[in-house]
C-alpha positions in Angstrom: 213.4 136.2 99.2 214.0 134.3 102.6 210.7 135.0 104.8 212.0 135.8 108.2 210.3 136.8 111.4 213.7 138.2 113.6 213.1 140.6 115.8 209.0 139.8 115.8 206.5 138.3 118.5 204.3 135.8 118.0 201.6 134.1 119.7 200.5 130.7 118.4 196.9 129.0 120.7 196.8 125.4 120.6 200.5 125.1 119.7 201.3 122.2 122.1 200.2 119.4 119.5 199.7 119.7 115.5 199.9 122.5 113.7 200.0 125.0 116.7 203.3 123.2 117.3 204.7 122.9 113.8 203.7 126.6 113.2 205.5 127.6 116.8 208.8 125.8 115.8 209.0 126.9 112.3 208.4 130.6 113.6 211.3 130.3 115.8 213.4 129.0 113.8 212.8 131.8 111.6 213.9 134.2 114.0 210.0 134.8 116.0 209.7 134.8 119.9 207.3 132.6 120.5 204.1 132.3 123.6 203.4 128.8 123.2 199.8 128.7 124.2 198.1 125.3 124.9 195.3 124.1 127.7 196.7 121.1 127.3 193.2 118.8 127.3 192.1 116.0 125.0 190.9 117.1 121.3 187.3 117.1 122.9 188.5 120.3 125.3 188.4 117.9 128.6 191.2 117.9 130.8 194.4 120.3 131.3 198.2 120.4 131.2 201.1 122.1 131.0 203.5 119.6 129.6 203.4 119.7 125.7 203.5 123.5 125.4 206.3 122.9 127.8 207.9 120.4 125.9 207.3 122.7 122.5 209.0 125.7 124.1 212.1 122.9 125.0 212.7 122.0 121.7 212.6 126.0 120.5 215.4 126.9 123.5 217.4 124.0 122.5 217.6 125.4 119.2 218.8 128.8 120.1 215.2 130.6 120.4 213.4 132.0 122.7 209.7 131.0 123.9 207.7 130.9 126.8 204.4 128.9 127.4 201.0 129.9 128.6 198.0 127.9 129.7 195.4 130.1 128.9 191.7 128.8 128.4 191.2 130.8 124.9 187.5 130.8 125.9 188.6 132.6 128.8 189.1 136.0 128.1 190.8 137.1 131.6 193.1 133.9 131.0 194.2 135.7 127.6 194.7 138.9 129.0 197.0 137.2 131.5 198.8 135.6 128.2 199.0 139.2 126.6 200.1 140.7 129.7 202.9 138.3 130.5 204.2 138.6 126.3 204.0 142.1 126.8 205.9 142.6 129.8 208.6 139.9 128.7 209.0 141.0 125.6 206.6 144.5 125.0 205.2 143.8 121.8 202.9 141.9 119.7 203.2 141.6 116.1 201.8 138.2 114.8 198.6 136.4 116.6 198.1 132.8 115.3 194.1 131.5 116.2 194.8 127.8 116.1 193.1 126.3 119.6 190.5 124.6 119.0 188.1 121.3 119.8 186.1 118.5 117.9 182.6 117.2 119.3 181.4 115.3 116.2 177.6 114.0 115.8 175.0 114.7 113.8 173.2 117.7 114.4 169.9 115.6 115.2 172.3 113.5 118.3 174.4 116.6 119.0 173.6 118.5 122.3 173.5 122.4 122.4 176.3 122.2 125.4 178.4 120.6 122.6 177.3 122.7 120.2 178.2 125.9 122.6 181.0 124.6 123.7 182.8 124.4 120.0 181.2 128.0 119.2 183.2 129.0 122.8 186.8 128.0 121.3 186.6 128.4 118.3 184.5 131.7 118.0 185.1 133.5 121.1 188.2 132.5 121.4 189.6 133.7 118.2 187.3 136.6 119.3 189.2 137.1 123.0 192.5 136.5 121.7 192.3 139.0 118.9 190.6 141.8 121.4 193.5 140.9 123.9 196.2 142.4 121.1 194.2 144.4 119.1 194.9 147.7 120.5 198.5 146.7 121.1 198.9 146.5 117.3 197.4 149.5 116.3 199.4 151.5 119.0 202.6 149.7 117.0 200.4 150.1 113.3 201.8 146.6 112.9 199.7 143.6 113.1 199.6 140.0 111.5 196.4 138.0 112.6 195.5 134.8 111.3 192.4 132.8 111.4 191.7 129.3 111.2 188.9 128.3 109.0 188.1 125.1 107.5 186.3 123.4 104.3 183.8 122.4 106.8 182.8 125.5 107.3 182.8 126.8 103.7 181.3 123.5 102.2 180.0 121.5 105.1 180.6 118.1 106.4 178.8 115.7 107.8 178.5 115.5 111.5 180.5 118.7 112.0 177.4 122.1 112.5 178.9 123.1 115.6 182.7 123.2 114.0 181.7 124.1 110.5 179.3 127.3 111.9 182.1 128.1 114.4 184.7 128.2 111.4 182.6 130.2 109.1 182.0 132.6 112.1 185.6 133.4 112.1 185.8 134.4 108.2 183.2 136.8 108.8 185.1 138.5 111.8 188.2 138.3 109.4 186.4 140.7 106.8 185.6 143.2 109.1 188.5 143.5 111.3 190.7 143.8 107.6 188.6 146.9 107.2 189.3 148.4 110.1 192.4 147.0 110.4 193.5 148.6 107.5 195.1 152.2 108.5 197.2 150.5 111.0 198.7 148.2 109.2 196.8 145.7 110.6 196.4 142.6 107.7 194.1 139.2 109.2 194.0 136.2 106.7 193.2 133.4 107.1 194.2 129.5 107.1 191.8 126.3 106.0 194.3 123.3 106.9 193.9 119.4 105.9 196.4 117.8 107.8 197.0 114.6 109.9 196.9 115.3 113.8 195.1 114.6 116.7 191.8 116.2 115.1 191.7 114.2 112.0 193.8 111.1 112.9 190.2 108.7 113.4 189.1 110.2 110.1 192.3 108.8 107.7 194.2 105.6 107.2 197.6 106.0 108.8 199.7 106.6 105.1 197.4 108.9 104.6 197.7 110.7 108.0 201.3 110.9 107.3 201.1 112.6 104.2 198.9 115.3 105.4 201.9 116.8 107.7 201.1 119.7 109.5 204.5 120.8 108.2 202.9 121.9 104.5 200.4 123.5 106.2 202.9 125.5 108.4 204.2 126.8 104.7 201.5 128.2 103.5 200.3 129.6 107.3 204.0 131.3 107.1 203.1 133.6 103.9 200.0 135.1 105.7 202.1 136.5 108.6 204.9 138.1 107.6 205.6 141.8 106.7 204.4 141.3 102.8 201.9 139.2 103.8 198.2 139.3 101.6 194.6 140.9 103.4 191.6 138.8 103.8 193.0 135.9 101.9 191.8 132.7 102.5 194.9 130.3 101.8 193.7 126.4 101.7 197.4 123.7 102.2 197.3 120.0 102.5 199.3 117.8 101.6 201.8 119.7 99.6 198.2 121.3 97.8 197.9 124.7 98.0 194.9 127.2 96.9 192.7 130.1 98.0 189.1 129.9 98.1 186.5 133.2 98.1 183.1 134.3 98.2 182.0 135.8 94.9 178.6 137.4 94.0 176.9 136.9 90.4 176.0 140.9 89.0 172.4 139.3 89.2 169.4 141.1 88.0 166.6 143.8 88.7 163.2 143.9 89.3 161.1 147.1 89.4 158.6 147.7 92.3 155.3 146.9 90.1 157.4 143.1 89.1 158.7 142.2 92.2 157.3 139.0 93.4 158.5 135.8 93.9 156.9 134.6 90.2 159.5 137.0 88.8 162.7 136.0 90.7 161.9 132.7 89.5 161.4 133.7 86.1 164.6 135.7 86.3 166.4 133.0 87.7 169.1 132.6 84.9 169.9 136.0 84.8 170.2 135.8 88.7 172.8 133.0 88.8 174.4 134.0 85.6 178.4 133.6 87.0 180.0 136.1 83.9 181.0 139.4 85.7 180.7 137.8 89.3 182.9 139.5 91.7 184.8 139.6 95.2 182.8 142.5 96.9 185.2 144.3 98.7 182.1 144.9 101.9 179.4 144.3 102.5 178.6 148.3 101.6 179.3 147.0 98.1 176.4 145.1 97.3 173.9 147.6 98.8 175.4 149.9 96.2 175.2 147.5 93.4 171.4 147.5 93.9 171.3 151.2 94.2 173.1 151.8 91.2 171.0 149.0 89.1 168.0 151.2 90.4 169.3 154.3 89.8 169.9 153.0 85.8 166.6 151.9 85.6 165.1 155.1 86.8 167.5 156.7 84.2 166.2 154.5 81.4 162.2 155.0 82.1 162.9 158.7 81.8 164.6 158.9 78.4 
């Protein structure tokens, strides 16, 4: 079945280069309205300007859609409100919220400065943070909402060079697995998006043939499935390079220790039971593996008493 977005709104940050601006077009083209959202500075987040969100909501007219741009400062909450304000009143609704924006201050974290570090954490955290406050209550008044979040491997496995960005886009899954939860009676569903591709963020890190075949445009496929109206929850989708696959956090079943054994001899004894993977599972909150532990107590108890 054809995914099409007709008749929705979407908001894409950082959509004037990349992937913002191969996920803006190909919403459009599918039917979306589209705030192009883009500061417009260097992939470092210095400087400002207006003209490639301009030039991104250009090519979306000239194909029969309808966009408008914004400058907003995602680290700027006021700035997003403004953004909100100006969809709403163009277009009075919200119903897809795309947390691309962000910035790159590479070093290692013994030559990296805490204004760089803060300054990553700013974009990438708090501004998925302000631009997901800005439409949150707009969703739930509509009980529609598609969010997604833009993680990375760097977060979930680490890279070299990268604390600030890879704390910043672990930060954002854990925001993603609460707001599902209470996101869930209104029809609210927030995934979210680990992209390799070749732009301005990664173009010093690849050869050029391999730039080019890390197109944001496979990316933009697999970002497409976690918007739309039969989209997944809390799925974390990983596309490069025409690769696709999900990635999750999983907990072993693990092992108990009664209060007259718990030390830290015994968790080392009972280290294999601990990290023994069969049975591991996807908790569904954290709420689950406080009741795990109960429930390994509680049959315990049960068994001193028979």
């Amino acid at each position: 079945m054809t995914i099409s977005f007709q008749g929705k709104v979407a908001i894409v940050t950082g959509a004037g280069n990349g992937l913002g601006r191969s996920h803006a077009l190909e919403l459009a083209k599918r039917g979306a309205k589209v705030v192009v959202n883009d500061l417009g500075g260097a992939r470092d987040g210095s400087g400002a300007s207006s003209e490639a969100s301009q030039e991104v909501v250009r090519l979306i007219e000239e194909h029969g859609g309808e966009a408008i741009s914004h400058g907003a400062n995602v680290a700027n909450f006021d700035e997003v409100q403004d953004m909100v304000n100006q969809t709403m009143e163009k277009w009075g609704r919200v119903d897809i919220l795309i947390n691309n924006a962000g910035i790159l201050r590479d070093k290692s974290f013994s030559k990296m400065t805490l204004d760089d570090f803060k300054l990553v954490m700013d974009v990438h955290v708090m501004g998925t943070v302000n631009c997901t406050k800005a439409v949150w209550e707009i969703m739930r008044e509509q009980n529609y909402g598609r969010i997604v979040m833009t993680t990375s491997s760097s977060g979930m496995y680490g890279n070299f060079g990268q604390s600030n960005y890879g704390a910043a886009k672990m930060a954002v899954l854990g925001l993603m697995n609460t707001l599902v939860l209470e996101g869930a009676k209104n029809n609210i569903l927030v995934n979210a998006l680990a992209p390799t591709a070749g732009t301005r963020m990664t173009e010093d890190l690849m050869p050029e043939e391999i730039v080019k075949a890390f197109a944001p445009e496979a990316v933009t496929a697999g970002m497409l499935t976690l918007c739309d109206e039969n989209a997944p929850n809390r799925f974390i989708l990983c596309a490069g390079a025409g690769g696709y696959s999900s990635a999750s956090i999983f907990e072993t079943q693990g092992c108990f220790l009664p209060q007259n054994s718990q030390s830290p001899e015994a968790v080392r004894e009972n280290w294999h039971e601990l990290t023994d993977q069969e049975n591991q599972a996807s908790l569904a909150s954290g709420a689950k593996q406080g009741e795990k532990f109960v429930m390994k107590a509680m049959a315990f108890m049960k068994s001193q008493q028979q």
